[in-house]
C-alpha positions as CSV (number, residue, x, y, z in Angstrom):
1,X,25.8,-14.9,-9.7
2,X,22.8,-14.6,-6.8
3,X,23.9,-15.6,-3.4
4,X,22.2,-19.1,-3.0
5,X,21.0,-20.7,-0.2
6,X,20.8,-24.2,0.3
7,X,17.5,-25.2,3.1
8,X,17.6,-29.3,1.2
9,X,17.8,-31.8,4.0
10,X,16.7,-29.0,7.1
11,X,13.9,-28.8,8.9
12,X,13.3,-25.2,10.1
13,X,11.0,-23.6,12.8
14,X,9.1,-20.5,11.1
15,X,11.7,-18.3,13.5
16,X,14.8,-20.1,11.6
17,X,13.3,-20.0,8.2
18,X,12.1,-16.1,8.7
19,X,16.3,-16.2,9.9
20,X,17.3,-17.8,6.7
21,X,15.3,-15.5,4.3
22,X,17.4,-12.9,2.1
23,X,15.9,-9.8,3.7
24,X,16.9,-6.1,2.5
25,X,15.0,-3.0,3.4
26,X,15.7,0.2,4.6
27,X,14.8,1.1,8.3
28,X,13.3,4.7,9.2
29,X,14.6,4.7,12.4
30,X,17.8,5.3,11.1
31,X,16.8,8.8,9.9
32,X,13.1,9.8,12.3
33,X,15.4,12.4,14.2
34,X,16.3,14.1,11.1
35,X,12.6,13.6,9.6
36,X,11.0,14.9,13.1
37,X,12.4,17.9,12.9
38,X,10.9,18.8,9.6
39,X,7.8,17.2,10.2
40,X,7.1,19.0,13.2
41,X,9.0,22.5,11.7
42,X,5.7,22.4,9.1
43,X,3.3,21.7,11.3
44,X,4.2,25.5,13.1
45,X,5.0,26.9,9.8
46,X,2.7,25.3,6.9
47,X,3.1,25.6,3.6
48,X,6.5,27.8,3.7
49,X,8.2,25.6,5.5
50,X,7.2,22.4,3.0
51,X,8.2,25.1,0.1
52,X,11.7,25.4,1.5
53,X,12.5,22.2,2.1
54,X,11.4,20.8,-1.2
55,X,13.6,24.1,-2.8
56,X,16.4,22.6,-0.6
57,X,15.6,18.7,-1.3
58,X,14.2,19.2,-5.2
59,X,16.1,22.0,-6.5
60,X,13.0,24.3,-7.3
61,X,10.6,26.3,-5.6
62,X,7.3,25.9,-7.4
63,X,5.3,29.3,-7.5
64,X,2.9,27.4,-5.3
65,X,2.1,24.2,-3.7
66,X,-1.0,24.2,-5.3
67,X,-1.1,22.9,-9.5
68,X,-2.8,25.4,-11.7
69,X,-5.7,23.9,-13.2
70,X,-4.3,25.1,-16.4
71,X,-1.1,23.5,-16.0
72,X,-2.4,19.9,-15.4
73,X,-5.0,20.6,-18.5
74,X,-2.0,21.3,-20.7
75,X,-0.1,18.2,-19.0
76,X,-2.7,16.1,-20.0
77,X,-3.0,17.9,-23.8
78,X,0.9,17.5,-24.5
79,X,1.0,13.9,-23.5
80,X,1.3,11.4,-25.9
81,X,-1.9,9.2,-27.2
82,X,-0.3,6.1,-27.1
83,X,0.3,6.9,-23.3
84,X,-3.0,7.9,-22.7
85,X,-4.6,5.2,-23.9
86,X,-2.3,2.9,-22.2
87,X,-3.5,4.8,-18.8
88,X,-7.6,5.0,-19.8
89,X,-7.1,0.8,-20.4
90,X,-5.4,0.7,-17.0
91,X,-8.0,2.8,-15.2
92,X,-10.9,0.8,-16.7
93,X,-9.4,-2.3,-15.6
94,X,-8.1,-1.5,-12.2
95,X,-11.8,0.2,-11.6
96,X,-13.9,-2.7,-12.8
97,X,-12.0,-4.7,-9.9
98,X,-12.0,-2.3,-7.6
99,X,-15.9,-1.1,-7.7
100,X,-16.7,-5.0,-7.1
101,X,-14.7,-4.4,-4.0
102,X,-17.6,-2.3,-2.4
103,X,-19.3,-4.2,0.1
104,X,-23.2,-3.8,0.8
105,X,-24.5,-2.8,3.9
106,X,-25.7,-5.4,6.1
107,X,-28.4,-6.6,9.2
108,X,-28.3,-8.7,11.4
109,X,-31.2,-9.6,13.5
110,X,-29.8,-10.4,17.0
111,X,-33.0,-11.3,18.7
112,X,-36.2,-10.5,17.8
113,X,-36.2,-6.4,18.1
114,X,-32.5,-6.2,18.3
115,X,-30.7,-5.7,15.2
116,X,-26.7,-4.6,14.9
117,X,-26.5,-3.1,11.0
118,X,-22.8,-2.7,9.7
119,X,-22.8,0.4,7.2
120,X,-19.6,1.4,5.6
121,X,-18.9,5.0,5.7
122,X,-16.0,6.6,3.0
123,X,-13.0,8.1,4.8
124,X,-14.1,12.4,4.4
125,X,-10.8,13.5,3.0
126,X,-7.5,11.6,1.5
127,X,-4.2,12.3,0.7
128,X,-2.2,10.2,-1.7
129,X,1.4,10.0,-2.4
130,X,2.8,9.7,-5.9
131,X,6.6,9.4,-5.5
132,X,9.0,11.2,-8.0
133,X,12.5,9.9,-7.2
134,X,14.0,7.3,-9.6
135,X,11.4,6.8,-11.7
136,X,7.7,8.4,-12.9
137,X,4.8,6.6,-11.2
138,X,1.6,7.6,-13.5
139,X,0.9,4.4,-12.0
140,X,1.0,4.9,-8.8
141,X,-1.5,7.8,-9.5
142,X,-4.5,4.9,-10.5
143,X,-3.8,2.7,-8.0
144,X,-4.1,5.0,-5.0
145,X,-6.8,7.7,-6.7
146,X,-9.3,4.6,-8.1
147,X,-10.1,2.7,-5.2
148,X,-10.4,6.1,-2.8
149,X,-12.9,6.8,-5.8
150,X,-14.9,3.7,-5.6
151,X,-15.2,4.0,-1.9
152,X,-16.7,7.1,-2.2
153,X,-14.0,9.4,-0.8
154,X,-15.2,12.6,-1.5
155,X,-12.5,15.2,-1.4
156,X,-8.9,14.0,-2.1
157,X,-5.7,15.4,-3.2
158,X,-2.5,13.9,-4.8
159,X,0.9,14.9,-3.5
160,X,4.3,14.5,-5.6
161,X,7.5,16.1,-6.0
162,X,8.4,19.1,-8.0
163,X,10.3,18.8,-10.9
164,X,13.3,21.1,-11.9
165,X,12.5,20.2,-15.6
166,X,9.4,20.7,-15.3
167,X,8.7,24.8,-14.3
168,X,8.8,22.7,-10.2
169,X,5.4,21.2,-10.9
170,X,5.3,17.3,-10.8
171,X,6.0,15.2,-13.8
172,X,3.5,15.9,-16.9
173,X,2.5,12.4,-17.2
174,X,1.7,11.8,-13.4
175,X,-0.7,15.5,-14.4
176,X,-2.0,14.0,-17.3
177,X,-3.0,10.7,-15.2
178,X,-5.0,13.2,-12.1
179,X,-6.2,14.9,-15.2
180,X,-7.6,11.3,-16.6
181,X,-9.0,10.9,-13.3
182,X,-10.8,13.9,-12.4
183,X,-8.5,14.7,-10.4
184,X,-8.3,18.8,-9.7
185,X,-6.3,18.9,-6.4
186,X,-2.8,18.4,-6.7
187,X,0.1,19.8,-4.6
188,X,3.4,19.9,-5.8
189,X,5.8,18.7,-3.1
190,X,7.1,15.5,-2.2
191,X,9.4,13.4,0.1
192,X,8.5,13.4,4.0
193,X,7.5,17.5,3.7
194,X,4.7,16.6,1.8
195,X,3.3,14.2,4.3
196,X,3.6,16.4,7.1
197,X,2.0,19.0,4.9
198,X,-1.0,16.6,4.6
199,X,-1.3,15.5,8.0
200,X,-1.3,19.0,9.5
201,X,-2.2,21.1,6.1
202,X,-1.6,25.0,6.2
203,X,-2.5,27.9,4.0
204,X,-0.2,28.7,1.3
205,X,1.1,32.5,1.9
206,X,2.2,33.4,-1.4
207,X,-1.5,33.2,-3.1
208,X,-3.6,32.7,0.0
209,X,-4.7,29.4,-0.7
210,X,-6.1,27.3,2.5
211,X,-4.1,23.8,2.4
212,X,-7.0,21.6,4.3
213,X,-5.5,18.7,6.1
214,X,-6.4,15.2,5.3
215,X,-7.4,12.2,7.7
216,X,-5.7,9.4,5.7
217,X,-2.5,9.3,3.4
218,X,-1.8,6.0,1.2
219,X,0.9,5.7,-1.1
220,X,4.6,4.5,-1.7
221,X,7.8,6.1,-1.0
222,X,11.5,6.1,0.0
223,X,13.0,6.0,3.9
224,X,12.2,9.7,4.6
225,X,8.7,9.4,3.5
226,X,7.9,6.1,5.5
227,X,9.9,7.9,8.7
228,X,7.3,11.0,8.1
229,X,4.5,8.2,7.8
230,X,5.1,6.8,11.4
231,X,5.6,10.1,12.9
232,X,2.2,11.1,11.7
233,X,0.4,8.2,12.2
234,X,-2.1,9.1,15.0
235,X,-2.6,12.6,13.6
236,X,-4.0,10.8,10.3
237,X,-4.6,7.6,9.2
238,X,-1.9,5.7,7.3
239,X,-1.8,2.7,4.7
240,X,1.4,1.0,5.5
241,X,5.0,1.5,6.3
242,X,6.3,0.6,2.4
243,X,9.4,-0.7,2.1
244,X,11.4,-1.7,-1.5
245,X,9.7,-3.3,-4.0
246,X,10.1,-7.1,-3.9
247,X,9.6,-10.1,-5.5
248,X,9.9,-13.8,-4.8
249,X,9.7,-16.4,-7.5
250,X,8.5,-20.4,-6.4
251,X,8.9,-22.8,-9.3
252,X,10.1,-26.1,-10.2
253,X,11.7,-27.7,-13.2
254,X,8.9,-27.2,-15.8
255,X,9.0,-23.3,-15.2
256,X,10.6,-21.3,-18.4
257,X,14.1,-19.9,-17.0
258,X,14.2,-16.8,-18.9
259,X,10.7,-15.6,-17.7
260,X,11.1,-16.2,-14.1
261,X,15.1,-14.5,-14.4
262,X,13.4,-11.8,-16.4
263,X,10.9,-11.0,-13.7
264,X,13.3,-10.9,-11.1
265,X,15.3,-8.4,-13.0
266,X,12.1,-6.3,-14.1
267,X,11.1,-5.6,-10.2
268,X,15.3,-5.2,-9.2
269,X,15.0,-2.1,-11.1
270,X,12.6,-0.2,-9.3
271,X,15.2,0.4,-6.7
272,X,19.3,-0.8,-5.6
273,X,17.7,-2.1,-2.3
274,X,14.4,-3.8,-4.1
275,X,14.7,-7.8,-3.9
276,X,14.3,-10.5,-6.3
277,X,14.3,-14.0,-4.9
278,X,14.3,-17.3,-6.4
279,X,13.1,-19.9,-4.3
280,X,13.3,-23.9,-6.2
281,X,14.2,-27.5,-6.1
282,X,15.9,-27.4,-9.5
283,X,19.7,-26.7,-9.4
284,X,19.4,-26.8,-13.2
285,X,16.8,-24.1,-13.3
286,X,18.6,-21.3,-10.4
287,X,22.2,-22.1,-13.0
288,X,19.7,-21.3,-16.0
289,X,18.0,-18.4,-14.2
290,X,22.1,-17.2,-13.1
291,X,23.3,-17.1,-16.9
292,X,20.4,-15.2,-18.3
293,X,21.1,-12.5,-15.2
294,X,25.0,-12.4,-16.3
295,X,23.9,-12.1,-19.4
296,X,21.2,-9.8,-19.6
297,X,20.5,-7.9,-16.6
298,X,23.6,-5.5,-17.8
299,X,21.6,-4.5,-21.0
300,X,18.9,-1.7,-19.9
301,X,19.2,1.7,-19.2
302,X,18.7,0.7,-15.7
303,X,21.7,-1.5,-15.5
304,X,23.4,-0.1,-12.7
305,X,20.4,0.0,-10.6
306,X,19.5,-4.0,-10.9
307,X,23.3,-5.1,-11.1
308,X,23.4,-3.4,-7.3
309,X,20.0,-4.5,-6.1
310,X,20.4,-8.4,-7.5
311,X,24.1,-8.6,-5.7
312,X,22.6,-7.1,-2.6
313,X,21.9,-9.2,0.5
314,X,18.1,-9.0,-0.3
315,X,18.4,-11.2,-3.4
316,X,18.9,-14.7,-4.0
317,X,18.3,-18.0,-4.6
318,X,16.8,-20.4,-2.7
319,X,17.6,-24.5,-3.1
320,X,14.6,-26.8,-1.5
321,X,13.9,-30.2,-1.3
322,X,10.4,-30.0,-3.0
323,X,7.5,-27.8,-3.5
324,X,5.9,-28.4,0.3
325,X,9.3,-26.7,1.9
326,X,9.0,-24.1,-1.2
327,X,5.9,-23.5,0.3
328,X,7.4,-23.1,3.5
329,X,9.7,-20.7,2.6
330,X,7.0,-18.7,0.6
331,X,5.2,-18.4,3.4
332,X,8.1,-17.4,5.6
333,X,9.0,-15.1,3.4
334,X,5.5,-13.5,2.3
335,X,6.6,-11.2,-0.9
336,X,5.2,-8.1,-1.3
337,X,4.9,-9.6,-5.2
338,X,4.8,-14.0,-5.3
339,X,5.3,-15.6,-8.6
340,X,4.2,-19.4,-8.8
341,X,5.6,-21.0,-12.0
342,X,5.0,-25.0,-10.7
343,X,3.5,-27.7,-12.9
344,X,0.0,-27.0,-10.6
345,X,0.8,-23.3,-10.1
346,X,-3.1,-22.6,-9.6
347,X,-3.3,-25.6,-7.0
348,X,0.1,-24.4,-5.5
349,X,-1.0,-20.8,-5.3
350,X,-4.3,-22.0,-3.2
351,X,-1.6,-23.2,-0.7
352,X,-0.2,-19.4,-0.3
353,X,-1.0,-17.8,3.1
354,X,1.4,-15.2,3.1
355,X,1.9,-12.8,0.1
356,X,1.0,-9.2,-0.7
357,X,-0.2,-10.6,-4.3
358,X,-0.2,-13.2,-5.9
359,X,0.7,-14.0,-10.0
360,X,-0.5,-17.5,-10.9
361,X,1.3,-19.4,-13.6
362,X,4.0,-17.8,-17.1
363,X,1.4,-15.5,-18.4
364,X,0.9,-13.4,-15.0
365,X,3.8,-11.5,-14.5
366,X,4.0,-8.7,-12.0
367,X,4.7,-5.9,-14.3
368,X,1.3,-7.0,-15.4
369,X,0.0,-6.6,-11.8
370,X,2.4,-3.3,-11.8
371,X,0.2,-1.6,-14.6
372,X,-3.2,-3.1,-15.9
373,X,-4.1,-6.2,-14.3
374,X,-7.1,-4.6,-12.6
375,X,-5.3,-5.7,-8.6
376,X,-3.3,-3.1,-7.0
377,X,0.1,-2.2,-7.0
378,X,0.6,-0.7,-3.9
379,X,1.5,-3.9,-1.5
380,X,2.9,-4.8,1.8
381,X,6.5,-5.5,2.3
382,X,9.5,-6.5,4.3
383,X,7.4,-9.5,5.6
384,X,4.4,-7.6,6.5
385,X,2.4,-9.5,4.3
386,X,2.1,-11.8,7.0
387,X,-0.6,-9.7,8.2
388,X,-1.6,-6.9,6.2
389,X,-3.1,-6.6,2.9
390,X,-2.4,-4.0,0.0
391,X,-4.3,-1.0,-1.0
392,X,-7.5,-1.9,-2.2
393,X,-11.7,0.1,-1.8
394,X,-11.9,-1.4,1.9
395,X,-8.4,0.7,2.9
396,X,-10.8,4.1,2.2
397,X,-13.8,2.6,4.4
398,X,-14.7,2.6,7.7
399,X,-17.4,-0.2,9.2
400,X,-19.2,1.3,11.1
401,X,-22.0,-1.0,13.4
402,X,-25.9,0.4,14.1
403,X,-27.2,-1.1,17.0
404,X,-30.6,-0.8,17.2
405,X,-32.9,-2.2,20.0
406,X,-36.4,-2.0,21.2
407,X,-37.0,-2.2,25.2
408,X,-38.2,-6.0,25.1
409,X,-35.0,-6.8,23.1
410,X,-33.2,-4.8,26.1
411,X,-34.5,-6.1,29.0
412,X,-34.1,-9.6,27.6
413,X,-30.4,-9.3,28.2
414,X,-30.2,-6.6,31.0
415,X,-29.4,-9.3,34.3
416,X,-26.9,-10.8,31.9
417,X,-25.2,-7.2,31.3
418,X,-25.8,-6.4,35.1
419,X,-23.9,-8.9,36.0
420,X,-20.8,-8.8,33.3
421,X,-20.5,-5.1,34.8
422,X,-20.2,-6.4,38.7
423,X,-17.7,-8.8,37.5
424,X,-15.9,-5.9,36.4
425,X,-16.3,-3.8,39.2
426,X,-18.4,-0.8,36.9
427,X,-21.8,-0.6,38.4
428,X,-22.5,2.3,36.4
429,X,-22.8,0.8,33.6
430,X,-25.1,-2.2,35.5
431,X,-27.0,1.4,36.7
432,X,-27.8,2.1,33.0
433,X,-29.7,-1.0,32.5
434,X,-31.2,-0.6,36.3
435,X,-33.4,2.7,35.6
436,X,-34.6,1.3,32.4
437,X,-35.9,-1.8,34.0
438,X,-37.2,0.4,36.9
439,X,-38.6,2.3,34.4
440,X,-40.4,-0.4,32.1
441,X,-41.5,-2.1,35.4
442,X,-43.0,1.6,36.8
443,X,-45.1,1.7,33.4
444,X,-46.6,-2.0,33.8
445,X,-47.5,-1.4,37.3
446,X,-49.2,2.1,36.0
């Protein structure tokens, strides 16, 4: 049975709801010493250093960090059609969204002969993260390599872990996926060494390859990799500190037990510490929601994995009073993945301010959202929602403003500037706009 929670009859402050909220997670602080060490033992040594600890963490040494083109062509040739035409469906869907994320260049004209033009310039090089660990993210591939595409990015590289089975390259499927994509750069190391490796890049010794760093990593992974993420952040851009996966589900008596319980258990198996949290006003519908969990969740190959997550602390169930304190909570909470299954659930998702995505009514589930819904995968978590957004075409951009004006535009607002900078005690700066006005007046008098 999920741990319940009963909120009915309580009116909370947002700090005592964000209190009451089944929370999990893992915290990198807990292991950044450890992780520090390594990342900062590869940026002196480079690639060897990433090579040994992936030997030490992975089991295998791969002949290089570097994949043979060879080996990903042959990845891609030995995979099976069904798979890759699951994955070409997938790209196509998850592009067509994310090309219509591309925003246009745009003028404004400030005064007349003073314009300010936002452009929006593609991040030069990227590194993206394909984790390894429990399971095999082709997934993960699309959703980080297709919106760095549509932004323009124009030199990437995709980082997982090496495989014992697999000769210590990555996984043949997440090959056959960079293959799909175009994809020719792809190193085969993973965990925290392989963000380091990124952020401070190196040449690989054993065949003389130059390793070129990147200046943005995105991508999922466990405690080690999110530690190596923080540490790094400064040197390179990163997208987000991800936690495990998560999923909250808000409905009410009309919603269908044995989708929402089997939603809850398809996202507790990513991971023991992922959640799955029921939040509702039906007692009737959390007892329906319990029996299908005792009943079912023990059936899959993954049994262990979502018996250990769903008894965890992070999971739950939720009791309200009605939908507008469901709401409440939903927002307190903000789920890396939100499912609304309400009489209204398109009205009721409108009400959502807080949610990494959102999956709108019984025919939207997130593994839909996990594969080929065309959104993207890779979302915020542990309550971060609140204020970031997922992975998406803008996360590989940079806006970038053009201000442009002529002297007559200048002077118009130069007394105005002059004295913003006296207030502030930097007369330089009222200096700048001084000699130009000296300068302009010189000319008229000329």
């Amino acid at each position: 049975m999920l741990v319940r929670t009963d909120l009915r009859g309580r009116t909370l402050t947002a700090a005592e709801l964000r209190q009451a909220m089944p929370r999990g997670g893992s915290d990198p602080s807990a292991v950044t010493d450890t992780v520090a060490t390594l990342v900062e033992d590869i940026h002196q040594h480079g690639a060897s250093a990433a090579l040994s600890y992936g030997e030490k963490f992975d089991g295998i040494r791969p002949t290089s960090v570097r994949v043979p083109a060879d080996v990903i062509a042959a990845a891609l040739a030995a995979t099976d059609e069904a798979v890759k035409e699951a994955l070409k469906e997938a790209i196509r869907r998850i592009r067509k969204v994310h090309a219509a994320q591309r925003p246009d260049r745009h003028s404004v004209t400030v005064v007349p002969g003073g314009t300010i033009t936002e452009k929006w310039i593609p991040i030069e090089r990227v590194g993206l993260y394909v984790p390894g660990g429990k399971a095999v993210y082709p997934s993960s591939v699309v959703m980080n390599v297709v919106p760095a595409q549509e932004a323009g990015v124009g030199s990437l590289v995709v980082a997982s872990p090496p495989q014992a089975d697999n000769n210590g390259w990555p996984h043949p499927t997440v090959l056959a996926a960079c293959a799909l994509l175009g994809v020719d750069e792809v190193w085969a190391v993973g965990g925290a060494q392989a963000i380091a490796l990124l952020a401070y890049g190196g040449t690989d010794t054993d065949n003389h390859t130059i390793l070129n760093p990147v200046d943005l990593i995105t991508g999922p992974g466990n405690v080690f990799v999110t530690a190596a993420k923080r540490l790094v952040r400064g040197v390179v851009g990163i997208d987000a500190e991800a936690g495990p996966s998560e999923i909250a589900v808000l409905a009410d008596n009309t919603a269908n037990p044995t989708f929402v319980a089997a939603d809850m258990v398809s996202q507790a198996e990513h991971d023991p510490l992922a959640s799955s949290v029921l939040i509702t006003d039906s007692v009737e519908l959390a007892d329906a929601v319990d029996d299908y969990i005792d009943t079912q969740a023990s059936k899959d190959v993954t049994a262990e994995r979502i018996k250990t997550a769903l008894a965890g602390p992070q999971s739950g169930i939720i009791l309200v009073d009605d939908m507008e304190q469901g709401l409440q909570v939903v927002n307190a909470y903000a789920a890396e993945h939100l499912e609304i299954h309400t009489s209204d659930a398109a009205a009721t998702a409108e009400k959502v301010t807080a949610a990494g995505a959102i999956f709108v009514g019984p025919y939207s589930p997130v593994p839909l959202g996990d594969y080929a819904a065309g959104s993207n995968h890779v979302l915020p978590t542990c309550g971060s929602a609140r204020y970031s957004a997922g992975l998406s075409t803008y996360t590989f951009l940079k806006p970038v403003h053009l201000i442009d004006y002529n002297e007559e535009a200048l002077l118009g607002i130069a007394d105005a500037i002059q004295t913003l900078a006296n207030e502030e005690v930097l007369p330089a700066h009222g200096t700048s706009l001084e000699v130009r006005k000296q300068a302009a007046a010189a000319r008229h008098h000329s």
